[in-house]
GUMARBA-827669 format. One line per 2 residues: number of its first residue (from 1); for each residue y, z, x of C-alpha. Coordinates in pm, whole numbers. Last residue first. Layout:
# GUMARBA-827669
NUM> Y,Z,X ~ ...
//
This chain:
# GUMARBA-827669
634> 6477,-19674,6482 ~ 6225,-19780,6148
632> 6455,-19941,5899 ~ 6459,-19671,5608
630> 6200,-19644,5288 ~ 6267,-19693,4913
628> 5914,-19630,4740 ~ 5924,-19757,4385
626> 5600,-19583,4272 ~ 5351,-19673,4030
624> 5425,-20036,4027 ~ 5322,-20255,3725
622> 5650,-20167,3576 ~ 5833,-20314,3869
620> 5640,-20643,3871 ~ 5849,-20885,3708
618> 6153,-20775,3874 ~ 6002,-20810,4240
616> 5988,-20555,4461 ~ 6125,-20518,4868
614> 6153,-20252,5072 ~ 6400,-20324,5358
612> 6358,-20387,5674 ~ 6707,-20592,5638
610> 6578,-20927,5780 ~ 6240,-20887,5585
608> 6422,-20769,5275 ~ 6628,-21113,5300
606> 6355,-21312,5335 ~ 6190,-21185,5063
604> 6537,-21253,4850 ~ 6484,-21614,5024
602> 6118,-21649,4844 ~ 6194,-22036,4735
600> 6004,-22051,4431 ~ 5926,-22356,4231
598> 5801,-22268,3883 ~ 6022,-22000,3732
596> 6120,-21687,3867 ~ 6388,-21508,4135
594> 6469,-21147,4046 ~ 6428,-20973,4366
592> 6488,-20612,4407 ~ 6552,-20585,4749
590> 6525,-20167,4847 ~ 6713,-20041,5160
588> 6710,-19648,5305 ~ 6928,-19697,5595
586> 6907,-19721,5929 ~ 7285,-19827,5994
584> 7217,-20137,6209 ~ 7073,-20298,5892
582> 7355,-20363,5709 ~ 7572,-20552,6005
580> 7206,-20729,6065 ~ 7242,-20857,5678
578> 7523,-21053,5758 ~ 7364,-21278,5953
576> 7065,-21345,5706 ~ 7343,-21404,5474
574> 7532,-21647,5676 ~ 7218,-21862,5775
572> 7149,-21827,5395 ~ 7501,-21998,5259
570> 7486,-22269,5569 ~ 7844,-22344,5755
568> 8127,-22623,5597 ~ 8385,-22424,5497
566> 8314,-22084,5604 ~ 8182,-21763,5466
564> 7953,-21968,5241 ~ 7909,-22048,4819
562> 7513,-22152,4715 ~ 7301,-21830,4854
560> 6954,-21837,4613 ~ 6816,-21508,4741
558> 6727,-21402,4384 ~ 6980,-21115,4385
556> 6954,-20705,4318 ~ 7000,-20560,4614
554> 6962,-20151,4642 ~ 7176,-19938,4949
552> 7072,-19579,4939 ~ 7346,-19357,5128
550> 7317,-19106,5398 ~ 7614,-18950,5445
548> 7619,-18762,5780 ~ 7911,-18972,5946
546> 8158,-18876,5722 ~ 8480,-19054,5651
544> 8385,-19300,5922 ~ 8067,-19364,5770
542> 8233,-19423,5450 ~ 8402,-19717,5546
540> 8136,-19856,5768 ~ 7945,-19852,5461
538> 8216,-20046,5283 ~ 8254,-20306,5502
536> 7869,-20342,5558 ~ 7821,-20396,5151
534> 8140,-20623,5132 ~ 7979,-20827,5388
532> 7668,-20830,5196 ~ 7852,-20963,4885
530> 8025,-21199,5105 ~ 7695,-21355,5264
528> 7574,-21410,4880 ~ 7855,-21593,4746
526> 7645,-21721,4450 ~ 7836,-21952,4243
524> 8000,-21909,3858 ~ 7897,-21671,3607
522> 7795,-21377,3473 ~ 8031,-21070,3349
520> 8004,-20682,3437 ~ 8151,-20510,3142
518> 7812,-20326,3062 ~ 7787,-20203,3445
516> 8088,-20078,3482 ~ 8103,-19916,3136
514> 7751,-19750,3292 ~ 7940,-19695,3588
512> 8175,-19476,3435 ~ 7941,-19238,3236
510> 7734,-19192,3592 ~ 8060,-19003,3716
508> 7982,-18921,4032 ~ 8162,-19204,4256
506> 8165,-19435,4530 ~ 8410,-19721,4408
504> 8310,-19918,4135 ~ 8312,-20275,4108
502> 8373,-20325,4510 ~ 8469,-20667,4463
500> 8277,-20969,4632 ~ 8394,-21361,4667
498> 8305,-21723,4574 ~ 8213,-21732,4221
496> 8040,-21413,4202 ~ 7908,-21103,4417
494> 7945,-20701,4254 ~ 7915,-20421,4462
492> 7845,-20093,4256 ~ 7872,-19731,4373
490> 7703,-19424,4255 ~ 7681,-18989,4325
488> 7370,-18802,4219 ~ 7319,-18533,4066
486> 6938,-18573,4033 ~ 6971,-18587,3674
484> 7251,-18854,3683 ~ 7072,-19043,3922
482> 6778,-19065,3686 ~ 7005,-19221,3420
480> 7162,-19420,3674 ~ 6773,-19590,3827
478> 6717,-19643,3420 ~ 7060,-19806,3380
476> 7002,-20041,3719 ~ 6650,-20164,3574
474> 6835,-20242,3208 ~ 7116,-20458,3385
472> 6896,-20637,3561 ~ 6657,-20651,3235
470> 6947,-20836,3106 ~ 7124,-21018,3349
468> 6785,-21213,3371 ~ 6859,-21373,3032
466> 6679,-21692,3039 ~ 6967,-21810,3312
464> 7254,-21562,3337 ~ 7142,-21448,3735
462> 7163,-21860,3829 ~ 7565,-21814,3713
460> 7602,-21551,3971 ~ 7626,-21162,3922
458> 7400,-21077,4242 ~ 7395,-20729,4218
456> 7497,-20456,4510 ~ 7401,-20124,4399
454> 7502,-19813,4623 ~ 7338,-19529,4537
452> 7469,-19230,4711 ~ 7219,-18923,4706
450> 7243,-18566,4564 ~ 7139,-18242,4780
448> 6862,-17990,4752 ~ 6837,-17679,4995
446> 6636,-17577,5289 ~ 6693,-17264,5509
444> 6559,-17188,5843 ~ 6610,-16829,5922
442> 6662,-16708,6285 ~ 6427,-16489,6501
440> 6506,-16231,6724 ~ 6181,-16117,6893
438> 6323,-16187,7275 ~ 6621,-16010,7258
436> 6471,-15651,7190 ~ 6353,-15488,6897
434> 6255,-15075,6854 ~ 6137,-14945,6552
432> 6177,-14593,6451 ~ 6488,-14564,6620
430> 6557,-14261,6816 ~ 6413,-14427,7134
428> 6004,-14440,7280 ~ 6021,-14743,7569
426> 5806,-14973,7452 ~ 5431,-15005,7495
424> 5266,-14899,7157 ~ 5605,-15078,6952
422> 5479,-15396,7115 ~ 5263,-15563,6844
420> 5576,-15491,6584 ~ 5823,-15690,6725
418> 5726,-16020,6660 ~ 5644,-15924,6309
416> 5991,-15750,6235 ~ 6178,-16059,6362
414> 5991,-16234,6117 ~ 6081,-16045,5841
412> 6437,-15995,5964 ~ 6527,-16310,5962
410> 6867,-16335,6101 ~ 7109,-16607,5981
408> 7415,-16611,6260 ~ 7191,-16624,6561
406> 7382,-16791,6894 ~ 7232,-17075,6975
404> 6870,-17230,6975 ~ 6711,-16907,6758
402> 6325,-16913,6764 ~ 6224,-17037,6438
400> 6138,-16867,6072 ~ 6059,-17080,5765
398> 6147,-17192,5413 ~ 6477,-16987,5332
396> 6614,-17157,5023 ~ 6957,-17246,5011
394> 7290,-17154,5117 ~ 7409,-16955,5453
392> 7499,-17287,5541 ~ 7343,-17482,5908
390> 7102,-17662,5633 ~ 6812,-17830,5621
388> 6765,-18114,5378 ~ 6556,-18168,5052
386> 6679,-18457,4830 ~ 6733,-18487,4505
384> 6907,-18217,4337 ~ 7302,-18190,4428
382> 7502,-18015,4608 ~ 7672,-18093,4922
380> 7635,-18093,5274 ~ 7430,-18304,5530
378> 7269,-18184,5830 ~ 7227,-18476,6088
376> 6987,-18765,6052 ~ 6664,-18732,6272
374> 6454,-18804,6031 ~ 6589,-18817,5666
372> 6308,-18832,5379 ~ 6215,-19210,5254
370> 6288,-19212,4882 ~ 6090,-19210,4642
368> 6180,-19366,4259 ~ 5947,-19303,3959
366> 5852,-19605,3737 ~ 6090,-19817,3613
364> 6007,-19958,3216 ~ 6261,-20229,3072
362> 6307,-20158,2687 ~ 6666,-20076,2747
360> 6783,-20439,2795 ~ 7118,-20381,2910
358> 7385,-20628,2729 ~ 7456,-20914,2914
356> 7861,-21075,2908 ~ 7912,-21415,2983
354> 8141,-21663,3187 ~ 8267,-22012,3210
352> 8558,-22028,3472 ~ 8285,-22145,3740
350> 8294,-22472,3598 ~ 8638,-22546,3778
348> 8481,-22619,4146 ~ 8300,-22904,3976
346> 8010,-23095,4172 ~ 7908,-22768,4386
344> 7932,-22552,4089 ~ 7785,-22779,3783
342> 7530,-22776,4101 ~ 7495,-22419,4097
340> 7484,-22398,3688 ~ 7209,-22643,3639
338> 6958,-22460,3884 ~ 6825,-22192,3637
336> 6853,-22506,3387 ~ 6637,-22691,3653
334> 6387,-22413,3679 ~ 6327,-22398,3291
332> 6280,-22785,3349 ~ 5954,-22720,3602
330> 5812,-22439,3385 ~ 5785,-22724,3105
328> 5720,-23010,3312 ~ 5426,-22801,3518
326> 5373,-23031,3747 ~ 5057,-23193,3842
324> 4968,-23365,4217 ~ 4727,-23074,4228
322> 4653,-22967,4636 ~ 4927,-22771,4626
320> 4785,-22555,4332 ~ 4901,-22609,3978
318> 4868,-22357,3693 ~ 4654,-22347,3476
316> 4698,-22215,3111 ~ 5077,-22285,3150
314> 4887,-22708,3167 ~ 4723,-22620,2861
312> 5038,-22536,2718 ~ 5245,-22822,2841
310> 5028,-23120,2648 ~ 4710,-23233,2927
308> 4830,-23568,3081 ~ 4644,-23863,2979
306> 4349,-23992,3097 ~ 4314,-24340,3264
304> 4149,-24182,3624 ~ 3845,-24017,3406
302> 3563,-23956,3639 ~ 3774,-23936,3972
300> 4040,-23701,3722 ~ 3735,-23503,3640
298> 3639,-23421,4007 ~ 3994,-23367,4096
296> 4013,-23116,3839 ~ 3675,-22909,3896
294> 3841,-22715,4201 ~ 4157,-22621,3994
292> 3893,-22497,3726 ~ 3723,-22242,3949
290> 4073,-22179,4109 ~ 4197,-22065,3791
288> 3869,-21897,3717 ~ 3912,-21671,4071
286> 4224,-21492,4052 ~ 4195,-21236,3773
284> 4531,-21003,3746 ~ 4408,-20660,3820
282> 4427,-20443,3517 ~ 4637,-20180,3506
280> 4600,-19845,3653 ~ 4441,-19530,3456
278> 4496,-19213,3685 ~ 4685,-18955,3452
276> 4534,-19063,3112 ~ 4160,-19060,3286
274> 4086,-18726,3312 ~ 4190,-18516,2979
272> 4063,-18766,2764 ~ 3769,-18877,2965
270> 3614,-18524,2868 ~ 3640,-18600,2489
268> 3425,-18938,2554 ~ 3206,-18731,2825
266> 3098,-18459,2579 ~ 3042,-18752,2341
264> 2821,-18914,2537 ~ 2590,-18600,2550
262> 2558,-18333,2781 ~ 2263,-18115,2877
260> 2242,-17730,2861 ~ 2390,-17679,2539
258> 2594,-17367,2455 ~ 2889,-17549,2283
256> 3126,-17429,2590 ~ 2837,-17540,2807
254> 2842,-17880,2726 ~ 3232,-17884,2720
252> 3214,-17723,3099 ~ 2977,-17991,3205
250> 3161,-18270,3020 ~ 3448,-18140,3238
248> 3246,-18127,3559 ~ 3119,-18512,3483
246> 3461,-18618,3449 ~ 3593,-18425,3737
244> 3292,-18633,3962 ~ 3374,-18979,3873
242> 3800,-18931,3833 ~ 3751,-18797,4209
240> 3606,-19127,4307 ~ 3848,-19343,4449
238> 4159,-19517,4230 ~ 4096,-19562,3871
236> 4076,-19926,3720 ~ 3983,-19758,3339
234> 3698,-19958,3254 ~ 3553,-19865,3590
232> 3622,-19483,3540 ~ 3453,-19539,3163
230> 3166,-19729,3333 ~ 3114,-19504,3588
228> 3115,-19207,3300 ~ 2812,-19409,3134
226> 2587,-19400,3510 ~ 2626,-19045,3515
224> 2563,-18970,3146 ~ 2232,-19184,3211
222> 2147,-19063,3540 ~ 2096,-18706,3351
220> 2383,-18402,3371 ~ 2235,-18055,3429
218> 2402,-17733,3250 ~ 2236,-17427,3387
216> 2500,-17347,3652 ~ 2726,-17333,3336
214> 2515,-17051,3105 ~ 2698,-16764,3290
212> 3054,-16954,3244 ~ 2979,-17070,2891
210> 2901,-16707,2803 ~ 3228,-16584,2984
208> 3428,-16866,2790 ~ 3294,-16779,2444
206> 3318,-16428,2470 ~ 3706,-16461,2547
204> 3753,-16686,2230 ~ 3560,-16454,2014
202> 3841,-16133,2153 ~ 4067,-16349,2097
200> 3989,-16413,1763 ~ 3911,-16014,1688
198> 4260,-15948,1817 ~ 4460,-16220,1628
196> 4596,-15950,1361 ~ 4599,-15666,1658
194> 4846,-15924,1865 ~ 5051,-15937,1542
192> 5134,-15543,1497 ~ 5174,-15479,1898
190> 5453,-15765,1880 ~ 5670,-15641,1592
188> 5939,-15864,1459 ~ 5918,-16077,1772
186> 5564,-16125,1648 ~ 5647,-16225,1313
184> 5887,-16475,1352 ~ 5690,-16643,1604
182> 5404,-16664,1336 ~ 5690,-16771,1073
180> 5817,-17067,1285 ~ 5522,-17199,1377
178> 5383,-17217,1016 ~ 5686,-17418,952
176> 5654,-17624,1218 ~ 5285,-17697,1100
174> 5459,-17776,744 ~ 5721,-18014,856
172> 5474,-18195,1023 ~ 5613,-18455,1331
170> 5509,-18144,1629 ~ 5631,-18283,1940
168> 5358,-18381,2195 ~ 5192,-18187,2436
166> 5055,-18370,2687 ~ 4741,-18344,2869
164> 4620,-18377,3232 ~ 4246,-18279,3399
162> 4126,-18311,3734 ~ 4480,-18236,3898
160> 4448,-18359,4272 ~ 4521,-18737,4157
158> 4870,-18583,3998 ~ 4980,-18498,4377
156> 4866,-18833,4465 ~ 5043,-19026,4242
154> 5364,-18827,4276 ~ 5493,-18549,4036
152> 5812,-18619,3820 ~ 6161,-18411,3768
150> 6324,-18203,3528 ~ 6236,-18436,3254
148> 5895,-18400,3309 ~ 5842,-18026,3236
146> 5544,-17910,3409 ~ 5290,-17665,3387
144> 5011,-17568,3618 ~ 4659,-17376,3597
142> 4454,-17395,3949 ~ 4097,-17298,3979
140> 4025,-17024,4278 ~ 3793,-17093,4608
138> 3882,-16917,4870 ~ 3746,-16907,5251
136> 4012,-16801,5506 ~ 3943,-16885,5909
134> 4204,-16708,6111 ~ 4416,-16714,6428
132> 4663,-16504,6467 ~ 4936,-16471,6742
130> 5199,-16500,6479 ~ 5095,-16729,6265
128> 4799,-17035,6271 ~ 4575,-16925,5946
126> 4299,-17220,5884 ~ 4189,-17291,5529
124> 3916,-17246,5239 ~ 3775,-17421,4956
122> 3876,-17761,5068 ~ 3934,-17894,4722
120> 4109,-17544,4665 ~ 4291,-17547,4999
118> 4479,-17879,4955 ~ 4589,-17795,4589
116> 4790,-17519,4694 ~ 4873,-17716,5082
114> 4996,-17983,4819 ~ 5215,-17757,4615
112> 5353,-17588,4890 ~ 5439,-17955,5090
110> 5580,-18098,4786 ~ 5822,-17779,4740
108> 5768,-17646,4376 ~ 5988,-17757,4102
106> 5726,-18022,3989 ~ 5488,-17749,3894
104> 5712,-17564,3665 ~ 5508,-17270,3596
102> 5205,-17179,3868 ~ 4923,-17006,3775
100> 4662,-16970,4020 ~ 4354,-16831,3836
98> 4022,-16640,3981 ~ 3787,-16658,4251
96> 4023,-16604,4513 ~ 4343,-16602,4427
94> 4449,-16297,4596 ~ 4339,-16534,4884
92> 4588,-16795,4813 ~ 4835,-16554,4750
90> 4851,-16393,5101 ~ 4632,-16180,5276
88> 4787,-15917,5542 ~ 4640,-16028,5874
86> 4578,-15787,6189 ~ 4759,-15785,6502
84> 4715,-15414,6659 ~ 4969,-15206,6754
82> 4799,-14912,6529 ~ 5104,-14759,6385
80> 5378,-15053,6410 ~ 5116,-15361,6418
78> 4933,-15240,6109 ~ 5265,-15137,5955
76> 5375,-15490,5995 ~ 5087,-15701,5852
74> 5080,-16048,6025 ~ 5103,-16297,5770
72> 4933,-16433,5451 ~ 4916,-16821,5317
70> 5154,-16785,5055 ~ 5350,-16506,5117
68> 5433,-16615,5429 ~ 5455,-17008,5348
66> 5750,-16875,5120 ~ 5776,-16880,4715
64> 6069,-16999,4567 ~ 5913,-17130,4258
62> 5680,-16860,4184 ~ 5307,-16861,4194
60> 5150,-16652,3972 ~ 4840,-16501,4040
58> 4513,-16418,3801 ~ 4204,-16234,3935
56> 3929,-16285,3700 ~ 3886,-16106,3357
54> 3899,-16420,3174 ~ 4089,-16490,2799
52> 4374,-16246,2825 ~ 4569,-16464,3127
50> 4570,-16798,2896 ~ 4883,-16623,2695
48> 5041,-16729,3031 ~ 4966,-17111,3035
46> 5010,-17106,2650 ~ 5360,-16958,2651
44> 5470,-17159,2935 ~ 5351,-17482,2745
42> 5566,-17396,2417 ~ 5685,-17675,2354
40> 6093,-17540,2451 ~ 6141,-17786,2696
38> 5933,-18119,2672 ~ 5600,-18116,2778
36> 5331,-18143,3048 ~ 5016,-17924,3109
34> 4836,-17967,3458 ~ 4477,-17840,3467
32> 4221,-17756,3704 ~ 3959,-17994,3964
30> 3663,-17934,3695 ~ 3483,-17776,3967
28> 3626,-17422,3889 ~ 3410,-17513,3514
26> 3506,-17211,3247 ~ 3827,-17149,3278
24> 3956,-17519,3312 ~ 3731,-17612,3026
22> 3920,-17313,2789 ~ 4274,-17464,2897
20> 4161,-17826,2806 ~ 4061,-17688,2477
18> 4363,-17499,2415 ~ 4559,-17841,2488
16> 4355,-18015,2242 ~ 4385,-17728,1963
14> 4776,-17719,1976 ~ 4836,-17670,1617
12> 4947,-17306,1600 ~ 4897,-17045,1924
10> 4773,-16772,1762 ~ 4451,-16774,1946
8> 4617,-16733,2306 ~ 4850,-16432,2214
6> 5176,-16386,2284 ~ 5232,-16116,2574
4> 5234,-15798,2579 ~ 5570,-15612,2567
2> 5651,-15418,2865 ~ 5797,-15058,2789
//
């Protein structure tokens, strides 16, 4: 016998999260919920103990579900008896007017998950299969969990969520304890505790379906309207959808306390569950520096004997190219950046001096995308990454196709469907279904494979100046700790003095590069054409051991070439020539460019440009939502 499930009102010391669920229920228009937390927080147990609190339709949505069972397809015995075409609903419209659950969010395909969300803004879709052609109207409110360390949403996906919370580990020794003994108690006898916490749920229940009918009664005035702009404004939010969620949430929170107006605190606790998910920084503010660089000239006419400003006014505003000013202070930071490659050019022995960075861990890297393979052939491993199709009886079957060669994979399904229509006009045999050559249809599977990373850092003397090697170091940990999740495999180039070593060799033990990367010493010139001619070298290398490898190639340099190929020829000429070898192989290519100070000379731009690369700069990677890594368009 089934056991019932753990009930919604004995869920201990998670009253935000409960609240956010309730809203959800109540308000469709409040754009649904997405619950994150660590493993073992108990969000699955709230997202399904949520199921006893509304008697609408509730469906699941597994992990490996198909586009067939999502959307609807042709129904079979329809076609067989009648031999007519006629559509057999999917989930989406089960869903309609109810829940869509789904558990472990960012383990569904991206293009599932968006057509999920897709249709309930839209309210309806289109049906193109098998001969059909349908218009579907459902409306349903969507209830998702996620566990971040198994992988992040995208911007946009989390845009489509009207409300977000977190649970957070419980720091009270008491509240676990209480935990502890309610679990204990109802896997000692399940029937017993759900009857203890009956009469709650059965207030909690009763709550939502009265907030529900008194809802379409619950008006907002142009003063709540105009307040949640200013919250949305305060908190740099992207379009408008943050506007009109918030105002649906204070809506449901309004109706949940049976009022039928809202008040500013309805929106305050509403903004917490909207705005966390889509805040942006703050854009830097352009205009007063030029409003004061444009009074400067005036005041220097006035007051030509003046002294110079001390250095931290002058950090306060900084010079324009029409200021005559220099920032001394910003100006001598750049010379010590500078001191090492002319110690270099004047003294061929002063690249003997060298230092060892430790990884600054406090450096924040937001998510990393990579451009999806087009036209690349099938590749083969394991791994959890990347989504390719697959020749292998392996992997997830996504979609049926007419077969191009001889079928190996037959989906019967869809072979089934084509069939089925002309049962009525076939000649009658002892098989209850007859199929000829023309419905055969293959399976196209999809499965997850692991990238190569190839890093190729600039380990120069100008990298040790104010400690870049640092946060280097600290950007390429974060990209290996995500590689390691993703299962994926790592290489390291490293350029100093005046030639390149492959560091480490193309590998998947994360554990190794990190002692790599913590050994790596700084020093000496920047050889920058031979660290990209290691680079091609080595990708020719493994392009010959297999040509469907499809590595990730990330620079990490400040541009600033200062040792050449050849006696006598220009450092960046031979870098920018080098770089075509790289770029002839269509590859996924981020420059990270760590270049500051004063006087910039943008050749790490330069660079990206000649690779078609994407290109970031080191003091903006945190300020970026997404690092997207694209490939040289063919």
């Amino acid at each position: 016998m089934r056991r019932q499930g753990y009930p919604f009102a004995a869920l201990c010391r998670m009253e935000k999260v409960k609240s956010a669920v309730m809203m959800a229920l109540v308000n469709p228009n409040a754009g649904g919920l997405l619950v994150s937390g660590e493993k073992g927080s108990g969000k699955s147990t709230l997202g399904r103990a949520a199921r006893e609190l509304t008697d609408m339709p509730w469906v699941e949505v597994p992990v490996s579900v198909t586009e067939d069972r999502l959307f609807g397809s042709i129904d079979a015995e329809a076609a067989v008896r009648l031999g007519k075409r006629k559509l057999q609903p999917g989930l989406l419209d089960e869903a309609d007017g109810g829940i869509m659950y789904i558990d472990d969010a960012n383990l569904l395909r991206e293009d599932i998950l968006s057509s999920v969300l897709g249709v309930r803004e839209a309210g309806g879709y289109r049906l193109e299969r098998d001969g059909l052609s349908e218009q579907c109207d459902t409306k349903y409110t969507v209830l998702a969990v996620m566990t971040p360390e198994s992988g992040t949403l995208g911007a946009s996906a989390l845009d489509r969520f009207g409300m977000f919370v977190s649970i957070d580990d419980e720091p009270d020794e008491e509240a676990r304890m209480e935990i502890m003994q309610r679990v204990l108690s109802y896997e000692k006898n399940g029937e017993a505790f759900r009857r203890e916490w009956l009469e709650e749920t059965g207030k909690l229940k009763k709550q939502i379906a009265d907030a529900r009918a008194l809802l379409p009664e619950v008006e907002a005035s142009d003063a709540m309207i105009r307040l949640a702009a200013v919250y949305t404004l305060k908190a740099n939010v992207a379009g408008h959808r943050a506007d009109i969620y918030m105002i649906e949430a204070a809506r449901a929170i309004a109706a949940l306390a049976g009022r039928t107006y809202i008040l500013p605190k309805d929106l305050e606790r509403a903004a917490e569950f909207v705005l966390p998910h889509r805040m942006r920084p703050e854009p830097p503010q352009a205009e007063e520096p030029q409003q004061q660089t444009q009074q400067e000239p005036q005041q220097q006419e006035q007051q030509p004997q003046k002294e110079p400003p001390p250095p931290q006014e002058m950090f306060e505003q900084p010079p324009t190219p029409e200021n005559d000013k220099i920032d001394t202070e910003e100006h001598e930071g750049n010379n010590e950046q500078d001191k090492d490659e002319r110690e270099h050019m004047e003294n061929p022995n002063a690249g003997n001096d060298e230092r060892v960075d430790a990884a600054d861990l406090n450096v924040v890297l937001p998510p990393v995308w990579i451009e999806p393979v087009k036209g690349r052939e099938k590749k083969k491993g394991s791994g959890k990454r990347s989504a390719t199709r697959t020749d292998e009886r392996q992997g997830r079957y996504v979609r049926a196709a007419l077969p191009r060669k001889k079928v190996t994979d037959v989906a019967f399904d869809a072979t089934l469907r084509a069939a089925a229509p002309f049962q009525k006009w076939r000649k009658k045999t002892d098989c209850a279904l007859v199929i000829e050559k023309e419905d055969i249809r293959t399976k196209i599977r999809e499965k997850r494979t692991g990238n190569i990373f190839l890093f190729v850092v600039d380990a120069s003397g100008s990298m040790g100046a104010r400690e870049r090697m640092k946060t280097v170091k600290g950007v390429i940990l974060k990209i290996l700790l995500e590689a390691y999740q993703k299962r994926d495999r790592v290489g390291m180039i490293a350029f100093r003095k005046k030639q390149a070593e492959v560091l480490l060799p193309v590998t998947k033990s994360v554990d190794f590069a990190q002692k790599k990367l913590a050994s790596m010493p700084t020093g000496g010139k920047t050889p920058l054409a031979k660290g990209i001619e290691k680079t091609a070298d080595l990708l020719d290398m493994m392009y010959r051991q297999d040509p469907a490898q499809d590595p990730v190639v990330i620079f990490i340099t400040d541009g600033r070439a200062t040792a050449s190929l050849n006696e006598g020829g220009d450092p960046v000429e031979e870098a920018m020539h080098e770089a075509s070898r790289v770029a002839k192989h269509n590859l996924p290519i981020a420059v990270i460019d760590t270049e500051n100070g004063f006087i910039k000379l943008g050749l790490a731009k330069k660079l990206a440009k000649k690779l078609e690369a994407s290109y970031f700069h080191m003091d903006k990677l945190s300020e970026d939502s997404l690092l997207h890594i694209w490939r040289k368009m063919s």
